[in-house]
C-alpha positions, 0 to 999 in steps of 0.5 A, spaced: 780 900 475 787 900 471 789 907 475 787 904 482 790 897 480 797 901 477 797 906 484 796 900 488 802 897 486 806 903 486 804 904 493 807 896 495 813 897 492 814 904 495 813 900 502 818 894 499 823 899 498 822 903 505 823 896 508 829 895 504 833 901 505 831 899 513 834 893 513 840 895 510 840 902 514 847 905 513 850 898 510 851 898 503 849 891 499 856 888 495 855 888 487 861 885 483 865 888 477 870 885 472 875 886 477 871 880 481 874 874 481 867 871 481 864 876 477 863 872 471 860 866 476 855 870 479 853 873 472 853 866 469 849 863 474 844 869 477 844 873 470 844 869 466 839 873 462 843 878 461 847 878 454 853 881 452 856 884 445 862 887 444 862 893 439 867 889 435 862 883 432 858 889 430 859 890 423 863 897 422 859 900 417 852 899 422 856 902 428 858 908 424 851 910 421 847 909 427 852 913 430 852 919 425 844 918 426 845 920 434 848 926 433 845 927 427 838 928 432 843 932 437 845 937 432 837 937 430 834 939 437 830 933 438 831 930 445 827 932 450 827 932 457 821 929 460 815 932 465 813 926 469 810 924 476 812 921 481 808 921 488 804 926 486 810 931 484 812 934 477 820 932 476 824 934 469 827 927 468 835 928 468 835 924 461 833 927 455 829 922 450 827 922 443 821 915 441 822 913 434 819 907 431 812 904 428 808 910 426 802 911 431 806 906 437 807 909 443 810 908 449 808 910 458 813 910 463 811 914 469 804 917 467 807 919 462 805 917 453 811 917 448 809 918 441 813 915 436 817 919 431 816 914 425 821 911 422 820 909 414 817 903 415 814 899 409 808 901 407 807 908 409 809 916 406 813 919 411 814 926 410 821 929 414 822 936 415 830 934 413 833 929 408 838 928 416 833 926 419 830 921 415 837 918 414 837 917 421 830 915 421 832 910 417 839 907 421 836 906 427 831 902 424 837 898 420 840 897 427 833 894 430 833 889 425 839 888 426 837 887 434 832 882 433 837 878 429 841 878 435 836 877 440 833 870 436 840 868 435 841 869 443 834 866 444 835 859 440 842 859 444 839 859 449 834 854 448 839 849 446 843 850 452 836 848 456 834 842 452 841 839 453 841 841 460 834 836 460 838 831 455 844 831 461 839 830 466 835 825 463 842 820 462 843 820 469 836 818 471 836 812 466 841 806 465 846 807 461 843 802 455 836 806 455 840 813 455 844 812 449 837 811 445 835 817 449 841 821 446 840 818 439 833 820 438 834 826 440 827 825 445 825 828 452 822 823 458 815 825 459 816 827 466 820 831 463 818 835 457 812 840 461 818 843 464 822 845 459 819 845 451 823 849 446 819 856 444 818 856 436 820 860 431 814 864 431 814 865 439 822 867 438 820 872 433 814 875 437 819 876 443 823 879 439 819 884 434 822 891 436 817 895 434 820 902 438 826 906 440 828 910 445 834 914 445 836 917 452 841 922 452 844 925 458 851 930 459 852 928 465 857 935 466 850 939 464 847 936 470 847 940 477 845 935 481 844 926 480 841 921 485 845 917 488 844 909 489 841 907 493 842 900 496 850 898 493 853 905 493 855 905 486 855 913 486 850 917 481 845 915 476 843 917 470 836 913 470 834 909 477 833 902 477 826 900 474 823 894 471 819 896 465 812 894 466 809 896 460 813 891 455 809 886 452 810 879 457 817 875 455 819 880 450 826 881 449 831 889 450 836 890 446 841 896 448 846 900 443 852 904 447 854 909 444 858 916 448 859 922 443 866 924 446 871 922 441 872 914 442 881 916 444 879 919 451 874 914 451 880 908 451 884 911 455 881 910 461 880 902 460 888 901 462 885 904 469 880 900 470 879 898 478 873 895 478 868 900 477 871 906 474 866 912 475 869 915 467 865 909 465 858 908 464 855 902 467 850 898 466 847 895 473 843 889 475 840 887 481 835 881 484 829 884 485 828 885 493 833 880 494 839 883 500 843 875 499 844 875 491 850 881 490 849 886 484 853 886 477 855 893 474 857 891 467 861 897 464 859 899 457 864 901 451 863 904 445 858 901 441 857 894 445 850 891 446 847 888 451 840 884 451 836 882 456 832 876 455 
């Protein structure tokens, strides 16, 4: 039942994309970069969701363990490319991936199962072929913990930005006198409080409870060919679009940044930017199957974060 569901669905969006890149024929959606006077507009009021941090809020002690403990696993050799299925043929991905995380948790994506590398958690006696690997084992656990953190802080930001939104909307519905006692207490009209309840604790927390990493590494000078985006022109990809159906409902990502060129040259391309500078690795969000709302490339330095929500 589940394969025969899975196929189904990815026949619709097959038939959804080809409508698409029809209707668009040799038109390009527009997508906006920092460069955009509406950039942040747009990102505010259609990706709201989206949540960024620049390397420097990071603590510096934390940046420079996880990054010694990616190329730590480069020089190790544990980044595989992965054999996947799509439309019945057999395809080397261009990215190359290690899993680690909680032991025996998994991760699918195209047909194709993911076992974790297990980092040392809590509990269990894990034997490493090197003392290298368990260290790096262990910062990339450091760095998820420190995601959550994150995450929940963003989560509890944005609940509160909701609730006042419902406060403000509920002092314009009611008289200025019955207002100010709304505000005092603090309270939510009836009519109101179905539409918006603020999560708890404990639901911020299982939205956020990363219990996975996974690692995508990708030289793009190695890499013969890569293919090119298809609805905005934003040039080569190293992953396609996609929306990841195999997270649990509501949970949160968290993404780390890090480039393995020596952080000069990568500085040195920020006084050329106009608007999307291919040197720069970006991010891209998109409606899904919306040809109105523009699309956002978001550029990526070293060590910043992003979460989505």
């Amino acid at each position: 039942g589940g394969t025969m569901k899975r196929r189904a669905g990815e026949r619709e969006k097959e038939l959804k994309k080809k409508k698409l890149l029809e209707e668009l024929g040799e038109n390009r959606l527009p997508y906006l970069t920092p460069a955009d006077a509406d950039f942040h507009q747009l990102w505010k009021t259609k990706y709201s969701n989206l949540i960024f941090r620049k390397a420097d809020t990071v603590p510096e002690e934390l940046h420079q363990v996880v990054q010694e403990s990616f190329l730590t696993l480069r020089e190790h050799n544990c980044f595989f490319q992965d054999l996947v299925r799509i439309k019945g043929k057999d395809f080397l991905t261009p990215v190359s991936r290690i899993l680690i995380g909680n032991p025996g948790c998994t991760y699918k994506y195209l047909n194709t199962r993911l076992f974790t590398v297990p980092w040392p958690a809590e509990g269990y006696d894990i034997k490493y072929c090197t003392p290298q690997i368990h260290d790096a084992c262990k910062a990339l656990m450091r760095l998820n913990d420190y995601l959550h953190i994150e995450a929940v802080k963003a989560l509890r930001g944005q609940n509160l930005f909701e609730t006042k939104e419902i406060k403000a909307t509920t002092v314009i519905d009611r008289e200025q006198s019955f207002a100010t006692s709304l505000t005092e207490q603090g309270s939510v009209s009836k009519d109101q409080s179905s539409v918006c309840v603020p999560e708890d604790e404990r639901s911020l927390k299982n939205r956020t409870s990363y219990n996975l990493t996974l690692l995508n590494y990708m030289d793009p000078l190695q890499m013969l060919y890569l293919k090119q985006e298809p609805y905005f022109g934003m040039g080569n990809m190293a992953v396609s679009w996609h929306h990841d159906e195999n997270l649990v409902e509501r949970s949160t990502v968290a993404v780390y940044n890090y480039s393995c060129e020596d952080p000069a040259i990568q500085e040195s391309h920020e006084e050329e930017l106009r608007g999307r500078d291919p040197a720069l690795w970006h991010v891209g969000l998109k409606v899904a199957w919306d040809i109105e709302t523009p699309g956002l490339a978001v550029p990526l330095h070293q060590g910043d974060i992003y979460l989505m929500l």
